[in-house]
MMTF fields as JSON, N, C-alpha, C and O atoms, coordinates in Angstrom:
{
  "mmtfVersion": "1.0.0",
  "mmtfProducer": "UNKNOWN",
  "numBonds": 263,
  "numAtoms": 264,
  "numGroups": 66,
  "numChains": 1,
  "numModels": 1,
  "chainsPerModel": [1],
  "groupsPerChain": [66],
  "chainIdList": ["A"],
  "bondAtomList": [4, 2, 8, 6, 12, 10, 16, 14, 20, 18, 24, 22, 28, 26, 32, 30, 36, 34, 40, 38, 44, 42, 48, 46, 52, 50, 56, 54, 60, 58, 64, 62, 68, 66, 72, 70, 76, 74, 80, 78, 84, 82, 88, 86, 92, 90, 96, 94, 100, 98, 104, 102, 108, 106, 112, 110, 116, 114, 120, 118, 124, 122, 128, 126, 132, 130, 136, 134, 140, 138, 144, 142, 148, 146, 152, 150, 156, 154, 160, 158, 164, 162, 168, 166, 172, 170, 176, 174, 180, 178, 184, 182, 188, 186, 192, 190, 196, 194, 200, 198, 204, 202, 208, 206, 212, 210, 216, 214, 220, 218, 224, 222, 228, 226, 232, 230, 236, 234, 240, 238, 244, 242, 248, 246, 252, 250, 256, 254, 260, 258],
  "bondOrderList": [1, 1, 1, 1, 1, 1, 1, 1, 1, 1, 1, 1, 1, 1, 1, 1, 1, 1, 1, 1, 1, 1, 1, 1, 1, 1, 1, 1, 1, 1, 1, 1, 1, 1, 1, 1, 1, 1, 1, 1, 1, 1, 1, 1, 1, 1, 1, 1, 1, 1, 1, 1, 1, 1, 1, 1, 1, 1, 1, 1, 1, 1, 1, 1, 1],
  "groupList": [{"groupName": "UNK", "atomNameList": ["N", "CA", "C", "O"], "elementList": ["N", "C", "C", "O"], "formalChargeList": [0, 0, 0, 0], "bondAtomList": [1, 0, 2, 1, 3, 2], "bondOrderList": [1, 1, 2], "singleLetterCode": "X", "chemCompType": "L-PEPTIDE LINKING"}],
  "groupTypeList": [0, 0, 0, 0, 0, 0, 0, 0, 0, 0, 0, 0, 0, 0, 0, 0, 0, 0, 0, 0, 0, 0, 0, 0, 0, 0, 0, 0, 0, 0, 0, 0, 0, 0, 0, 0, 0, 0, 0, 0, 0, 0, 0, 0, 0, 0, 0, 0, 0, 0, 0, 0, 0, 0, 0, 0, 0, 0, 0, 0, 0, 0, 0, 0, 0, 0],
  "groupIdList": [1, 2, 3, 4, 5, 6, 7, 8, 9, 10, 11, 12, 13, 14, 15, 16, 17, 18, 19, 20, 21, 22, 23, 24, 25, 26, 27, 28, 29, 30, 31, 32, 33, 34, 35, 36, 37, 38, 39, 40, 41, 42, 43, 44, 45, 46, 47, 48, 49, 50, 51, 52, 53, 54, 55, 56, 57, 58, 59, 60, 61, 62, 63, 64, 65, 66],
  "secStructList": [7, 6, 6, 1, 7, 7, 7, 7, 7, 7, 7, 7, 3, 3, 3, 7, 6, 6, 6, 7, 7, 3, 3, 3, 6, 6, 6, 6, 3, 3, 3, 7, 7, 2, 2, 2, 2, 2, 2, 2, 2, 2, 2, 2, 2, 2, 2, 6, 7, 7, 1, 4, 4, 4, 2, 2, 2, 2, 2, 6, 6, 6, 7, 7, 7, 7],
  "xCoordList": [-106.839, -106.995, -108.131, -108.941, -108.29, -108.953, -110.575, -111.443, -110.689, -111.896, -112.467, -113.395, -111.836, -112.199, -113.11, -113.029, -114.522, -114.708, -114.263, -113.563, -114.835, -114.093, -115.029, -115.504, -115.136, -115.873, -114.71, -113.912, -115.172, -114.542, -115.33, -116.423, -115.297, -115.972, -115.221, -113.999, -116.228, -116.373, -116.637, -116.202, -117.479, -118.264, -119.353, -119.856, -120.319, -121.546, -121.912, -121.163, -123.406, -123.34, -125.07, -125.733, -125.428, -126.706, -127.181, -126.732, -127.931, -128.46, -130.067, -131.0, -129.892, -131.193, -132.334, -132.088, -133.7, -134.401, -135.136, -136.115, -134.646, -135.631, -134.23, -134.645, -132.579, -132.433, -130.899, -129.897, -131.051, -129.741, -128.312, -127.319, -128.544, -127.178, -126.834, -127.721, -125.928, -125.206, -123.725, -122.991, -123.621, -122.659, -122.408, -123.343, -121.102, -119.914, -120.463, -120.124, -121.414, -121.635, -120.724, -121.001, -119.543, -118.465, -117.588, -117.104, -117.501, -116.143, -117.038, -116.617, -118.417, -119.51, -118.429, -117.751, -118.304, -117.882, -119.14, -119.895, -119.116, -120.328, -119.782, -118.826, -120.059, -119.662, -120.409, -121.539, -119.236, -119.593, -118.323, -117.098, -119.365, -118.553, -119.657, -120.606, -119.25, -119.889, -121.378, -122.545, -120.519, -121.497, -122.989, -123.703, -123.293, -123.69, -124.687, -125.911, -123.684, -124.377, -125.692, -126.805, -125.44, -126.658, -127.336, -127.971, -127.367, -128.354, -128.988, -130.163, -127.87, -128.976, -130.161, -131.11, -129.5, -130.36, -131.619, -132.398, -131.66, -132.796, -133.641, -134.667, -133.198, -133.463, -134.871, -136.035, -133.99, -134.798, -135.703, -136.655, -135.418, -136.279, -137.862, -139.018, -137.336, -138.647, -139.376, -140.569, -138.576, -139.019, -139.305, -140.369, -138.721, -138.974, -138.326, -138.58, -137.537, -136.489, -135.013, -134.66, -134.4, -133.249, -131.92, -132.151, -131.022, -130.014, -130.356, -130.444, -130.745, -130.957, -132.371, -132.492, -133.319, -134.238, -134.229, -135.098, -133.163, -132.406, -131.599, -130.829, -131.205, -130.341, -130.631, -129.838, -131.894, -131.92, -131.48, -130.56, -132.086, -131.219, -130.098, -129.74, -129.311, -127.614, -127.271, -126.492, -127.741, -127.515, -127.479, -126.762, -128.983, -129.37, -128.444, -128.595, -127.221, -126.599, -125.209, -124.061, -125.543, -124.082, -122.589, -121.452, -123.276, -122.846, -122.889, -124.031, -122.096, -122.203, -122.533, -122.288, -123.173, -123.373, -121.612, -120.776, -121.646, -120.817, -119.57, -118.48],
  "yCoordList": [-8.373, -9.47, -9.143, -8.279, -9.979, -9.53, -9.681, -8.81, -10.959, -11.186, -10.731, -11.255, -9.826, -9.113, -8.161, -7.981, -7.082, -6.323, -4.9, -4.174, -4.558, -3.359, -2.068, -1.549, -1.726, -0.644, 0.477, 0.442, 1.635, 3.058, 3.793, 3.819, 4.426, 5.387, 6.635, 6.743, 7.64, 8.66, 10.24, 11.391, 9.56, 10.449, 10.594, 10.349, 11.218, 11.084, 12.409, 13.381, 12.487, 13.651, 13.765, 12.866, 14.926, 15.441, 16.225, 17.367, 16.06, 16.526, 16.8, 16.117, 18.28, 19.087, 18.905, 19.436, 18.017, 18.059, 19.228, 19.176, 20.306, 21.827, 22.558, 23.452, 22.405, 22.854, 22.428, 23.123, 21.195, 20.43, 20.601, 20.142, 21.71, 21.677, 20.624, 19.937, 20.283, 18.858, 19.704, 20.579, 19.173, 19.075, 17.913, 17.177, 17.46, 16.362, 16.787, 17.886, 15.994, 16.365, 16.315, 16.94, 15.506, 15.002, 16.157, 16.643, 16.489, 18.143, 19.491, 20.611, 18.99, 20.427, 21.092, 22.061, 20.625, 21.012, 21.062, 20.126, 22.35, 22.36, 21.797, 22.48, 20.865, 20.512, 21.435, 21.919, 21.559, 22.894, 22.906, 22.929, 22.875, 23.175, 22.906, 22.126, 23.874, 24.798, 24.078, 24.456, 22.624, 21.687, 21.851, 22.813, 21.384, 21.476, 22.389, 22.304, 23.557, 25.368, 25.178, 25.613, 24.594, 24.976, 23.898, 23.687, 23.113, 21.812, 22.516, 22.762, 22.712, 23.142, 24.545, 24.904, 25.133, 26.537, 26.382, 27.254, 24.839, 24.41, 24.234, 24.903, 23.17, 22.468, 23.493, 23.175, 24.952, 25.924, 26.604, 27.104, 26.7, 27.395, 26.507, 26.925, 25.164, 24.39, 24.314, 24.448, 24.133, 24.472, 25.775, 25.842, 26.861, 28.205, 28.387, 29.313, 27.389, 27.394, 28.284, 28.334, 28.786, 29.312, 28.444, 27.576, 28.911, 28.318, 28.959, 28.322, 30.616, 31.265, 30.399, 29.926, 30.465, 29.567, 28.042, 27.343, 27.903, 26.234, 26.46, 25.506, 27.798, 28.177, 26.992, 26.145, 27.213, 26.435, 25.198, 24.787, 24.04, 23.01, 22.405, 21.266, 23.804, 23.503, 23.485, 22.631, 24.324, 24.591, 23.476, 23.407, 22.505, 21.039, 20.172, 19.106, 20.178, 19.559, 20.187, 19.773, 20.717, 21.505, 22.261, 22.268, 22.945, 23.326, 24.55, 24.855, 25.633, 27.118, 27.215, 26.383, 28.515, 29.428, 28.819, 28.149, 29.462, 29.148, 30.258, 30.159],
  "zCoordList": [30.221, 29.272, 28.317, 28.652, 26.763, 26.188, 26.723, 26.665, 27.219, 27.672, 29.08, 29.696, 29.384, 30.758, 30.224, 29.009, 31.28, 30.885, 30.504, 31.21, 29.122, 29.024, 28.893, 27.883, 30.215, 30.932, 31.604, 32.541, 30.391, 31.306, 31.946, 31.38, 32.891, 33.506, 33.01, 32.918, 32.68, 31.938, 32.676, 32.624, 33.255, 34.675, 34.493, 33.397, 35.948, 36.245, 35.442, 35.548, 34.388, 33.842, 34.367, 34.883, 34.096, 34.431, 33.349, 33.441, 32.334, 31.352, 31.611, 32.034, 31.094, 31.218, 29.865, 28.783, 30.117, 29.025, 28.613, 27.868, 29.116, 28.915, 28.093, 27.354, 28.02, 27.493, 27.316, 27.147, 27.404, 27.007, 27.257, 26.694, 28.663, 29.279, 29.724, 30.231, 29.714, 30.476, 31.579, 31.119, 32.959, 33.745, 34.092, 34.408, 34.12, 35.059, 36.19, 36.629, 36.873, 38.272, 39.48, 40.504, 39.35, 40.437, 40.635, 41.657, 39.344, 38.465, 38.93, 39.22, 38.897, 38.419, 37.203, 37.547, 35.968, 35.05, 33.75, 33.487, 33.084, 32.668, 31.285, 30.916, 30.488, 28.951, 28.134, 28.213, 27.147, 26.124, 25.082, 25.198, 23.89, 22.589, 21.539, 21.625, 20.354, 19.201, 18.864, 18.755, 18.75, 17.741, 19.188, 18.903, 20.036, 21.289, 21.292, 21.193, 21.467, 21.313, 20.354, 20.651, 19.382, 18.564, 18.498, 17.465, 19.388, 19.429, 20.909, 21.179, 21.658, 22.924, 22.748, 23.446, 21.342, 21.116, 20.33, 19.942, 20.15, 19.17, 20.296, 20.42, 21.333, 22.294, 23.193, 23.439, 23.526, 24.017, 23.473, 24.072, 21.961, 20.382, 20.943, 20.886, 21.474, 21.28, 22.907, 23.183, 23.554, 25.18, 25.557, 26.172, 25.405, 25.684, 27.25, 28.02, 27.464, 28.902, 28.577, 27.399, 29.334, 29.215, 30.504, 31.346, 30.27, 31.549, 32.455, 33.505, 32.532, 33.734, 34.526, 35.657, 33.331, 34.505, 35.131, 35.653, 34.901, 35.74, 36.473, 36.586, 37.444, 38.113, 39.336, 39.747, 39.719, 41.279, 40.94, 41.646, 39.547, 39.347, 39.306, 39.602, 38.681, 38.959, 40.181, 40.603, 40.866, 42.142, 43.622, 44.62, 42.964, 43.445, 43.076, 43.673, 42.078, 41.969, 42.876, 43.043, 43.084, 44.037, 43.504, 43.976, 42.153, 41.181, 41.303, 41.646, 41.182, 41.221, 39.595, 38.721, 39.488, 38.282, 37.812, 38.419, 36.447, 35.827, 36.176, 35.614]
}
C-alpha cells in the first residue's frame, strides 16, 4: 500500500576510510566501477594507505583477497 513503509534492503556494506574500498559484507563482494576507481585513488593520494595494507581488515570481515 501506498502508505506502508518503503524500505529496501540493499545490503550490509563496509567502507574503508583509508581508502574507500567498499565490500557487500553478506556476498564479501567487493563494489567496483570506473567512476569509484578514481575517487578511491584520490582517497589514498591523501591517506597514503593502499588495499594491500587492509588485507587483515578484509579478512576481519571474512572476506578473502579478491
Amino acid at each position: 500500500t501506498p502508505t506502508a513503509g518503503a524500505i529496501d534492503y540493499w545490503g550490509l556494506f563496509s567502507v574503508s576510510s583509508q581508502t574507500g574500498d567498499i565490500w557487500e559484507i553478506n556476498k564479501c563482494e567487493r563494489i567496483i566501477f570506473p567512476q569509484l576507481q578514481k575517487i578511491q585513488q584520490e582517497i589514498m593520494k591523501k591517506t597514503g594507505a593502499t588495499f594491500a595494507s587492509e588485507v587483515v581488515q578484509r579478512r576481519g570481515l571474512g572476506c578473502t583477497d579478491e
